[in-house]
C-alpha positions as CSV (number, residue, x, y, z in Angstrom):
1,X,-62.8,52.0,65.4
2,X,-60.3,49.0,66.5
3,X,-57.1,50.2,68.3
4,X,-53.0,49.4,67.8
5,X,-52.7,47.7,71.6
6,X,-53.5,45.1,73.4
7,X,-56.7,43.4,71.0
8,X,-54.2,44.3,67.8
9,X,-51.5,41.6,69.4
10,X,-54.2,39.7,70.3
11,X,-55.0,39.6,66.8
12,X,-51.6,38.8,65.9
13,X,-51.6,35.6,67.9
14,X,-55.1,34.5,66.2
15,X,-52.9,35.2,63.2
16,X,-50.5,32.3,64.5
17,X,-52.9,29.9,65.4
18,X,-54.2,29.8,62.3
19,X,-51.2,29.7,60.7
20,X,-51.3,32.8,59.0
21,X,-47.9,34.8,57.7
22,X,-49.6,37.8,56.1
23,X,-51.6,40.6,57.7
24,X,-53.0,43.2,55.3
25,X,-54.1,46.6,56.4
26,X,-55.9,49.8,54.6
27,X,-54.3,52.9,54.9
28,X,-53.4,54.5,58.3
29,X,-53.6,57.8,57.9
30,X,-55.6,60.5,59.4
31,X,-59.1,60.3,57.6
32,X,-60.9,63.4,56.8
33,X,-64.4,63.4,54.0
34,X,-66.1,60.6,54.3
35,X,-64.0,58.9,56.8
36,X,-62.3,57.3,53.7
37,X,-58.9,55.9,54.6
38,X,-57.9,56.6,50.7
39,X,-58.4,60.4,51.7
40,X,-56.4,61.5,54.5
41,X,-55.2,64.7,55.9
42,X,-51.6,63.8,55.3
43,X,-49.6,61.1,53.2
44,X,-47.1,60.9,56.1
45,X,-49.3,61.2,59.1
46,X,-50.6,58.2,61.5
47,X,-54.1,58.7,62.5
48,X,-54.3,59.5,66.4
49,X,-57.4,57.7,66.4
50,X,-56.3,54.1,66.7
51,X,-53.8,55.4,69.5
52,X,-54.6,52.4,72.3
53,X,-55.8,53.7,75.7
54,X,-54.7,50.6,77.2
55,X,-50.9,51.1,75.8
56,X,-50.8,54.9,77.4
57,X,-52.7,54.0,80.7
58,X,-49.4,51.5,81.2
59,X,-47.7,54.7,80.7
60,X,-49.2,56.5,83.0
61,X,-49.9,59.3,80.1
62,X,-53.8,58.5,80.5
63,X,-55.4,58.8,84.0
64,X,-59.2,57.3,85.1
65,X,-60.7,60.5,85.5
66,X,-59.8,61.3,81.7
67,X,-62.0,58.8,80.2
68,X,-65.1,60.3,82.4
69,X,-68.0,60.2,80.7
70,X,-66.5,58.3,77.5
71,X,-70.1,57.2,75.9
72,X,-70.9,53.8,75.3
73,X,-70.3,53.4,71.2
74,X,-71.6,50.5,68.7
75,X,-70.1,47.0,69.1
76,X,-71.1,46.0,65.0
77,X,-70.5,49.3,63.4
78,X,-68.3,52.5,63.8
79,X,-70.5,55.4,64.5
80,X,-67.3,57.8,63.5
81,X,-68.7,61.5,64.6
82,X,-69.4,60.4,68.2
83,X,-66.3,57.9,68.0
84,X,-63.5,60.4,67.0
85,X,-65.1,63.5,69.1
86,X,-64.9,61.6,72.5
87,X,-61.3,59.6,71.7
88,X,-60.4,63.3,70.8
89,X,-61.5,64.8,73.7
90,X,-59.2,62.1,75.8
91,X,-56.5,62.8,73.6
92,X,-55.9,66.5,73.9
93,X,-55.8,65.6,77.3
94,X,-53.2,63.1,76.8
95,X,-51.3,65.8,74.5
96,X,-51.7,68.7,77.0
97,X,-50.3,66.7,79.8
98,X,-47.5,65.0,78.1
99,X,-45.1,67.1,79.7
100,X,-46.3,66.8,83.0
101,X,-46.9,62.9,83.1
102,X,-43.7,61.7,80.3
103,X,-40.8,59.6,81.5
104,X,-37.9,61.6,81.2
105,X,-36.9,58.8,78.5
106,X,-40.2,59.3,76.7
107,X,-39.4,63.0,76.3
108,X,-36.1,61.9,74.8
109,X,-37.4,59.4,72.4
110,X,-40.8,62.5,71.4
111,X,-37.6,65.1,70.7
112,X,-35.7,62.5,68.6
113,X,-38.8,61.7,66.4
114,X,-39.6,65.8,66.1
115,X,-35.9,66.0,64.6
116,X,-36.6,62.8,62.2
117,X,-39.6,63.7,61.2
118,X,-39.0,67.5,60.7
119,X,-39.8,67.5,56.9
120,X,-43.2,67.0,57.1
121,X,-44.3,67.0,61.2
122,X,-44.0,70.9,61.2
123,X,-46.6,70.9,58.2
124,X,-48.7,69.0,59.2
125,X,-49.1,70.0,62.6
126,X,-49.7,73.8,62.0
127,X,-52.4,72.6,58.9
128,X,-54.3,70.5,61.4
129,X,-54.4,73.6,63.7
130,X,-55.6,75.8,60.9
131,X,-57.8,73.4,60.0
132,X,-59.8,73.4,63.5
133,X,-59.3,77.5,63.8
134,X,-61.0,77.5,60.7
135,X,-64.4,75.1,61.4
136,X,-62.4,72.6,60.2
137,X,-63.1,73.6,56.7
138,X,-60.8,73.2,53.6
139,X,-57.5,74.8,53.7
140,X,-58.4,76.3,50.2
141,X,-61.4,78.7,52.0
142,X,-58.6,80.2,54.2
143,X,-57.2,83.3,54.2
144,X,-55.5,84.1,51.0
145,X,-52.3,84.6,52.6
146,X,-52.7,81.4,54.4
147,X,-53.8,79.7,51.5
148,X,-50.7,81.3,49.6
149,X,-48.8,80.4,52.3
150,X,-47.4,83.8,52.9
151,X,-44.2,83.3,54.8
152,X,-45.3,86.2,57.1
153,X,-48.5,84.7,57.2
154,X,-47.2,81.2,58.4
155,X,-44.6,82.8,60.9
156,X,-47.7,84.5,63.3
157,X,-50.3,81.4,62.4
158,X,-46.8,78.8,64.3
159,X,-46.9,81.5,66.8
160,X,-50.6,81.7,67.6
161,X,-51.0,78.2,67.5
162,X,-47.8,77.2,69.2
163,X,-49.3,75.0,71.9
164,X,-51.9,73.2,69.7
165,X,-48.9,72.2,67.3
166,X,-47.2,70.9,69.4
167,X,-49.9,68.5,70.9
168,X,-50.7,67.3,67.5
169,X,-46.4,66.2,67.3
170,X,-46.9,64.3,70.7
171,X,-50.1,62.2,69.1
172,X,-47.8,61.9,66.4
173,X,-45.2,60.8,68.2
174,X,-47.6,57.9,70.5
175,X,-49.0,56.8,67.0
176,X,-45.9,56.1,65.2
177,X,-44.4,54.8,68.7
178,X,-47.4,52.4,69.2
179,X,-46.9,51.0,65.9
180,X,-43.3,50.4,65.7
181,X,-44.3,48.4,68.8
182,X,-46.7,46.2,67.0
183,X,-44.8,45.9,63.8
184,X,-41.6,44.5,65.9
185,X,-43.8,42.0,68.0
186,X,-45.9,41.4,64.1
187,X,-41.9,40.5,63.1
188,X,-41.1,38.2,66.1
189,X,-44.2,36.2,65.5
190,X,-43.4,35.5,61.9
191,X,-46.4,37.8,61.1
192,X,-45.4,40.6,58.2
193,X,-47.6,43.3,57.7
194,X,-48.7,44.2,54.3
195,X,-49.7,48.3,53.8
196,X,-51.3,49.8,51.5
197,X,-51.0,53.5,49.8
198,X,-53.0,55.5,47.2
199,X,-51.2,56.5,44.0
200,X,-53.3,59.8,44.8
201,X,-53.3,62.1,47.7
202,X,-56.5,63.7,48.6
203,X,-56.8,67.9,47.7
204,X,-58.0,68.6,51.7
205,X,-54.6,67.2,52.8
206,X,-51.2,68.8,54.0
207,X,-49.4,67.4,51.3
208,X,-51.1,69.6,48.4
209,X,-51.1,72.7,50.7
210,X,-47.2,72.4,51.4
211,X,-46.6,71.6,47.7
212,X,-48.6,72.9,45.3
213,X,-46.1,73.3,42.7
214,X,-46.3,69.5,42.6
215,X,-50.3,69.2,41.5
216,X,-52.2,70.6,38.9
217,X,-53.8,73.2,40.6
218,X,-55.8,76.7,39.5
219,X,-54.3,80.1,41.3
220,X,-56.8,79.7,43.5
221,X,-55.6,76.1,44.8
222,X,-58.8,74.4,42.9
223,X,-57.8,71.4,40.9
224,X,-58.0,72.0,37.4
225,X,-58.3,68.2,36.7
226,X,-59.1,65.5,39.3
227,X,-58.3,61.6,39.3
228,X,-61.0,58.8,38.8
229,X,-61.5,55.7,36.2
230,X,-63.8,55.9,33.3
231,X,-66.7,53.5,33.5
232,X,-65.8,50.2,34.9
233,X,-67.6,46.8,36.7
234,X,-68.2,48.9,39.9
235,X,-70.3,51.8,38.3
236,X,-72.3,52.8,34.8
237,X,-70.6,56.3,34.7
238,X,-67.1,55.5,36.1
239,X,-65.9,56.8,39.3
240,X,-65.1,60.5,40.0
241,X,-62.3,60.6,43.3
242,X,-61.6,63.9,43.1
243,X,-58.1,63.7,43.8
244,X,-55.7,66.4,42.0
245,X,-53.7,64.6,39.8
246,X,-49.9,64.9,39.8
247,X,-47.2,67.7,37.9
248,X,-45.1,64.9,37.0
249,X,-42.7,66.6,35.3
250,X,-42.1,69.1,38.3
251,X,-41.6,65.3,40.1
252,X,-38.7,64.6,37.7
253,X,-37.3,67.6,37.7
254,X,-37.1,67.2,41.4
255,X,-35.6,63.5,40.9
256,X,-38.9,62.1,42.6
257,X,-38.2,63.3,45.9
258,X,-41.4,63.6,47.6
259,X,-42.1,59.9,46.3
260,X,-38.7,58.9,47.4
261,X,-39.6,60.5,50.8
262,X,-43.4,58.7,50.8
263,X,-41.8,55.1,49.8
264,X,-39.3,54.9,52.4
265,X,-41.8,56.5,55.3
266,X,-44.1,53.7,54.3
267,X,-41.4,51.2,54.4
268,X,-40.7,52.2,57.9
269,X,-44.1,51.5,59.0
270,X,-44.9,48.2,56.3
271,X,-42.8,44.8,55.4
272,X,-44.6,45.2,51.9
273,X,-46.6,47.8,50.2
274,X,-49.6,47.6,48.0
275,X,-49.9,50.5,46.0
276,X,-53.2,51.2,44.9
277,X,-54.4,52.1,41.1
278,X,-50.8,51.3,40.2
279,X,-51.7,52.3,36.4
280,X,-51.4,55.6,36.9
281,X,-48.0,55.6,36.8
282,X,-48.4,54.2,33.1
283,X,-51.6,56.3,32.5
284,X,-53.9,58.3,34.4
285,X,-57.7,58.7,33.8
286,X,-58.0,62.8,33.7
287,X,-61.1,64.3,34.5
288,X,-61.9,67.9,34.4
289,X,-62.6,69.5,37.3
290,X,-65.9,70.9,36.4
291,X,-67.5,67.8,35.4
292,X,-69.8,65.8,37.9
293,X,-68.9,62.0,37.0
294,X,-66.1,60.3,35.0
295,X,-67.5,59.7,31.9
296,X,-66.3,62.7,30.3
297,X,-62.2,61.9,30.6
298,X,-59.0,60.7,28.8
299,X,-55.6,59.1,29.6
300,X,-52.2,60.9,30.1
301,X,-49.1,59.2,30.7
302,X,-47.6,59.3,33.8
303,X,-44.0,58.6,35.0
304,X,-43.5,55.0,34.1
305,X,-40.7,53.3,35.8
306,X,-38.3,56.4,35.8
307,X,-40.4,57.1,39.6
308,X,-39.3,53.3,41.1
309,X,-35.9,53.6,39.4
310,X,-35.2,56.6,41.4
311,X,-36.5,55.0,44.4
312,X,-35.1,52.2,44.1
313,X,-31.7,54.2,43.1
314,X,-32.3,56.2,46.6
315,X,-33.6,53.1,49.0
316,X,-32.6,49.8,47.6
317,X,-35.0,46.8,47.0
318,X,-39.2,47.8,47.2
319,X,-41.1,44.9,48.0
320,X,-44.6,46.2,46.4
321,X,-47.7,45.0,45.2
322,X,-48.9,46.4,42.4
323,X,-52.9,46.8,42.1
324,X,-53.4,46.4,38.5
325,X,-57.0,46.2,38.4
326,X,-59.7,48.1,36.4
327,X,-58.8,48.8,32.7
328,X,-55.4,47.2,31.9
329,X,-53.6,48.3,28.7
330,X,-50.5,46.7,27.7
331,X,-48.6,49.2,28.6
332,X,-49.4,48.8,32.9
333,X,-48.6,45.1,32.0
334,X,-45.5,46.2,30.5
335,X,-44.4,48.6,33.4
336,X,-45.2,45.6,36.1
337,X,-43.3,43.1,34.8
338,X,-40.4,45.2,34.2
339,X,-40.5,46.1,37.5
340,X,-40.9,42.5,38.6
341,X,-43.6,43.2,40.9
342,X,-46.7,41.1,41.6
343,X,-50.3,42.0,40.3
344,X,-53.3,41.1,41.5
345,X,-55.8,38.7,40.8
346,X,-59.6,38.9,42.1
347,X,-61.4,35.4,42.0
348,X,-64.8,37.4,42.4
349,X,-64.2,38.5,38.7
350,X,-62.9,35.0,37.3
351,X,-66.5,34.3,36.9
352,X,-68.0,36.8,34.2
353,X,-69.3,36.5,31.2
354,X,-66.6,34.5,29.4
355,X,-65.4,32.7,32.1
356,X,-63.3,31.0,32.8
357,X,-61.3,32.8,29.9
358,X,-57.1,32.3,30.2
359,X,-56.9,35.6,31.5
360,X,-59.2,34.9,34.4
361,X,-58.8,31.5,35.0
362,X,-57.6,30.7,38.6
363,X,-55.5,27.9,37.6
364,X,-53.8,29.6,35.1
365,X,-52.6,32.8,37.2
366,X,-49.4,34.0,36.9
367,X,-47.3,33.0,39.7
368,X,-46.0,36.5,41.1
369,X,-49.3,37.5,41.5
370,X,-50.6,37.8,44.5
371,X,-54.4,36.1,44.7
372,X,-57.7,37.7,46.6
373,X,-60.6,36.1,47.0
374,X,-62.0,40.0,47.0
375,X,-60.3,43.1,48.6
376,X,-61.8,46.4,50.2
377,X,-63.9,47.7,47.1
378,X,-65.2,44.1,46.8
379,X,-68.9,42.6,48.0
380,X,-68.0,40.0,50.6
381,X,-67.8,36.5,49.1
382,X,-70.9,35.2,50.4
383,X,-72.3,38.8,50.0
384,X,-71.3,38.6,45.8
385,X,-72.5,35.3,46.0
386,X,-76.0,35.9,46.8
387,X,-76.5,39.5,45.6
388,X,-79.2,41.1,43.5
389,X,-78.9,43.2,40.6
390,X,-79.0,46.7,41.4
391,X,-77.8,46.4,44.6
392,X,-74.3,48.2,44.5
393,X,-73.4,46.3,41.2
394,X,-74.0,47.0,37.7
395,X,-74.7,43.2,36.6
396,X,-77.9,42.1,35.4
397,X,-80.6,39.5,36.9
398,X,-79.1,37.0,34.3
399,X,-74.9,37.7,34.9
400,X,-75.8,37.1,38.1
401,X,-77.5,33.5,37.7
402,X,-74.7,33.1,35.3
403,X,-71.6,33.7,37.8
404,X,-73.3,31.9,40.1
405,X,-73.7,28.4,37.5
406,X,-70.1,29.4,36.7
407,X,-68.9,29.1,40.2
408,X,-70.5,26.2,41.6
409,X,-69.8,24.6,38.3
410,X,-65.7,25.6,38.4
411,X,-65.8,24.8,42.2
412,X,-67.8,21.5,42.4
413,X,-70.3,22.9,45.1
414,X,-73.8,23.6,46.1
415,X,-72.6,27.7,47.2
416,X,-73.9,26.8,50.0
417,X,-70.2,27.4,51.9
418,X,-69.0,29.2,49.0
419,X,-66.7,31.6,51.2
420,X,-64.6,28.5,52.2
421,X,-64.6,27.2,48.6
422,X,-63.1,30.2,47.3
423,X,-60.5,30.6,50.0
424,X,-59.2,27.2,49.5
425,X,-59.7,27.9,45.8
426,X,-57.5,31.3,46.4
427,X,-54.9,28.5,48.3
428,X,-55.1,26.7,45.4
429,X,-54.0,28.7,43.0
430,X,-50.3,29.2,41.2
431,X,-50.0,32.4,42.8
432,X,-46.8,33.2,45.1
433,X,-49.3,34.9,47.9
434,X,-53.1,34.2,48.8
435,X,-55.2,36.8,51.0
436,X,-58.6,37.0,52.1
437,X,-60.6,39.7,54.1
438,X,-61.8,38.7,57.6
439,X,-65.6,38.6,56.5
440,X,-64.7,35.9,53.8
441,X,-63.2,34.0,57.0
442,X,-66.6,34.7,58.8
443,X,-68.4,33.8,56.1
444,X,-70.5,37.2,56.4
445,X,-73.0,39.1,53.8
446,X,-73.3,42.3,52.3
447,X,-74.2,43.7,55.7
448,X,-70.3,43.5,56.3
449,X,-69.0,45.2,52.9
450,X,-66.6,47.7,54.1
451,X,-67.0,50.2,50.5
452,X,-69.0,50.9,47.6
453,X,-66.7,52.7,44.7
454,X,-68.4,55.9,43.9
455,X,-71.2,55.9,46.8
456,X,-70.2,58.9,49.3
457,X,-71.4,57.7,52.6
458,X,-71.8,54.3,54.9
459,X,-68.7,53.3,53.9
460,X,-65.6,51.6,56.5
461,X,-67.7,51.3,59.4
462,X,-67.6,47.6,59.5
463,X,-66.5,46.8,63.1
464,X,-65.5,43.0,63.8
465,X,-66.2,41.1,67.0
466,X,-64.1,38.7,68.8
467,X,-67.3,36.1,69.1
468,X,-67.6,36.3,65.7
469,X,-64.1,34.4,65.3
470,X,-64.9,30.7,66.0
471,X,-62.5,28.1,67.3
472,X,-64.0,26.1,64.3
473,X,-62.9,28.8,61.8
474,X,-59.8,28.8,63.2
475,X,-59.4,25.0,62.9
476,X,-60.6,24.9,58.9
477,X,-58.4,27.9,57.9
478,X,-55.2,26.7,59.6
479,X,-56.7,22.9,58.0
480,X,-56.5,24.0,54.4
481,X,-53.5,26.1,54.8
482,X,-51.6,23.5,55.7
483,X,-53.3,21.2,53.1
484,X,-52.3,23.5,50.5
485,X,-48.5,23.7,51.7
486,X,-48.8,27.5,52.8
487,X,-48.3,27.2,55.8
């Protein structure tokens, strides 16, 4: 499922040849249901997962006769339950031995980031222990006086599981030290790295079971409402995350702390962060808990700018990206712009039914906006392009035919390359930034979608091949990058 060594910095100097400044990446954290990266176990965690072999073989932390009988895995997609059970299997080893094998420096350096990280490492680690004691099932099926957290409770579960905590700090400690790596060679090859966090934090997570006080929870730890969007382009009956939503006044009464805290741990790891669903900090779709889709919600406020004053009060500058997509109201336009951060802009959707209409229209975008030709939740260009109704879209037979006349119309072209005419379109445009997946680059189909909004599984395993990257590729992007006075 890709790795942060040595193909990552290979990556970055693809990156360079083609004369790209701007790498954007989904969530790192530690994936749990559905192997969604926008439901992890932890807001603060890295995900041991994409810990490089390579990096610790160099080392000397990983040994030969660890990786016995590592099976042979999927080149095109990621085949996660076989994936993370045999990189887990090498990495307890890893953990287990990391006092024996560690440079006495390396020791230093894991004992420094246990202090720093303190606040939430000690959390986490003991919930990911519970979490395998218990069949790895949801912390709100433990124990009640686990699930309570029962200080007398949590004092004999740290000592029972004393060893296993502490080998879940080392991974955390060769994740985060892995990365800083990358990001500091991403920085001295003029390469900044762009991250990107959910507004909301799965229930399954160590950040709801540390801090319940800060959701809106039931006794029993059940949501009483969960987080979604009512009915929308991507589905008939709106999507249903599931997420708890957020106390916000117990937030300001706390002056935003634990968003202070999540900011400035994703600034350590990002140069810029896309925060996802950035209206719910004007409104939030509420959903109650008992009901099976989204259709059946309504919007409360949330903490408008009074969160990034405070943040910005407590860190300085926040160089964020805020994903106003879906249903906009006046009021998300409103909190953006006084925030002075950049929007979004999709070109898939500047193509609808009264298109090219001023709102949509490419060559009248705003110019702090930052422009996608599509993003994660998106069909591939070509993929869009060609698609059928009622596959993963709620369009009919004749939107479809229309989009299509519409683009090839706007564009001047046959669709027959339509990938590179919307990237150079996406070049094109007034905004201050352009990005474009990899499979708009490739020019791949549907087959290489990495998520449907509201379907549950066969999501993120898209897996991307080195062959698939041609020097031709290369050539044409850097080409109309530097055409289009980007580069």
């Amino acid at each position: 499922m890709g790795e942060i060594g040595p193909e990552a910095r290979r990556w970055l100097a693809h990156l360079n040849t083609m004369s790209q400044k701007l790498w954007q990446v989904l969530p790192l954290g530690p994936t749990g249901y559905a192997d969604s990266p926008y439901q992890t176990l932890s807001t603060f965690a890295g995900n041991p997962m994409l810990i490089s072999f390579d990096a610790l073989r160099e080392e000397n932390l990983l040994q030969e006769k660890d990786l016995m009988g590592f099976p042979v895995l999927p080149e095109d997609r990621i085949d996660y339950g076989p994936a993370i059970l045999a990189r887990s299997q090498v990495l307890e080893k890893v953990a287990h031995s990391f006092s024996k094998r560690a440079s006495p420096s390396l020791k230093t350096a894991f004992l420094a980031f246990e202090e720093k990280n303190a606040f939430w490492l000690e959390d986490f680690a003991l919930f990911i222990s519970l979490k395998k004691h218990h069949g790895g099932g949801p912390w709100v099926n433990w124990p009640t006086p686990l699930v309570k957290r029962d200080a007398s409770a949590i004092r004999s579960a740290q000592k029972e599981h004393g060893p296993e905590i502490r080998q879940t700090k080392v991974l955390q400690f060769l994740f985060y030290r892995q990365w800083d790596l990358l990001r500091k060679e991403a920085k001295q090859s003029g390469v900044s790295i762009i991250g990107d966090i959910p507004i909301f934090v799965a229930h399954d997570s160590a950040d709801v079971w540390c801090r319940p006080e800060l959701f809106l929870l039931q006794p029993n730890g059940q949501p009483t409402v969960v987080a979604g969007v009512p009915p929308d382009y991507f589905s008939q009956t709106g999507q249903r995350w599931g997420n708890p939503l957020y106390r916000w006044e117990t937030h300001a009464a706390e002056g935003f702390s634990w968003w202070i805290s999540r900011l400035k741990s994703s600034f350590e790891l990002y140069d810029i962060v896309r925060i996802d669903h950035f209206r719910g900090f004007a409104a939030n779709w509420e959903i109650p808990a008992d009901e099976p889709t989204a259709m059946n919600g309504k919007w409360i406020p949330g903490p408008g700018r009074k969160l990034f004053d405070a943040a910005r009060l407590a860190i300085g500058e926040l160089p964020i990206i805020a994903e106003d997509l879906g249903v906009i109201t006046p009021d998300v336009d409103a909190l953006r712009d006084s925030l002075g951060y950049p929007g979004m802009r999709i070109l898939q959707f500047a193509f609808g039914e009264d298109s090219p209409s001023p709102a949509f229209c490419p060559a009248t975008y705003p110019s702090n906006t930052v422009c996608y030709t599509g993003t994660h939740d998106n069909d591939t260009t070509a993929g869009w392009y060609r698609s059928e109704a009622g596959q993963d879209s709620t369009r009919t037979p004749e939107q479809i035919a229309k989009e299509q006349h519409q683009a090839r119309t706007y564009l001047s072209c046959d669709g027959s390359q339509i990938h590179w005419d919307m990237i150079n379109l996406a070049l094109r445009t007034p905004c201050h930034t352009a990005i474009y997946p990899l499979q708009d680059v490739l020019g791949l189909g549907s087959e290489a979608r990495l998520n449907v909004p509201g379907r549950e599984q066969g999501n993120w395993s898209w897996r991307f091949r080195w062959e698939q990257l041609t020097p031709e590729m290369e050539d044409r992007l850097r080409w109309l990058t530097h055409e289009s006075r980007r580069a």
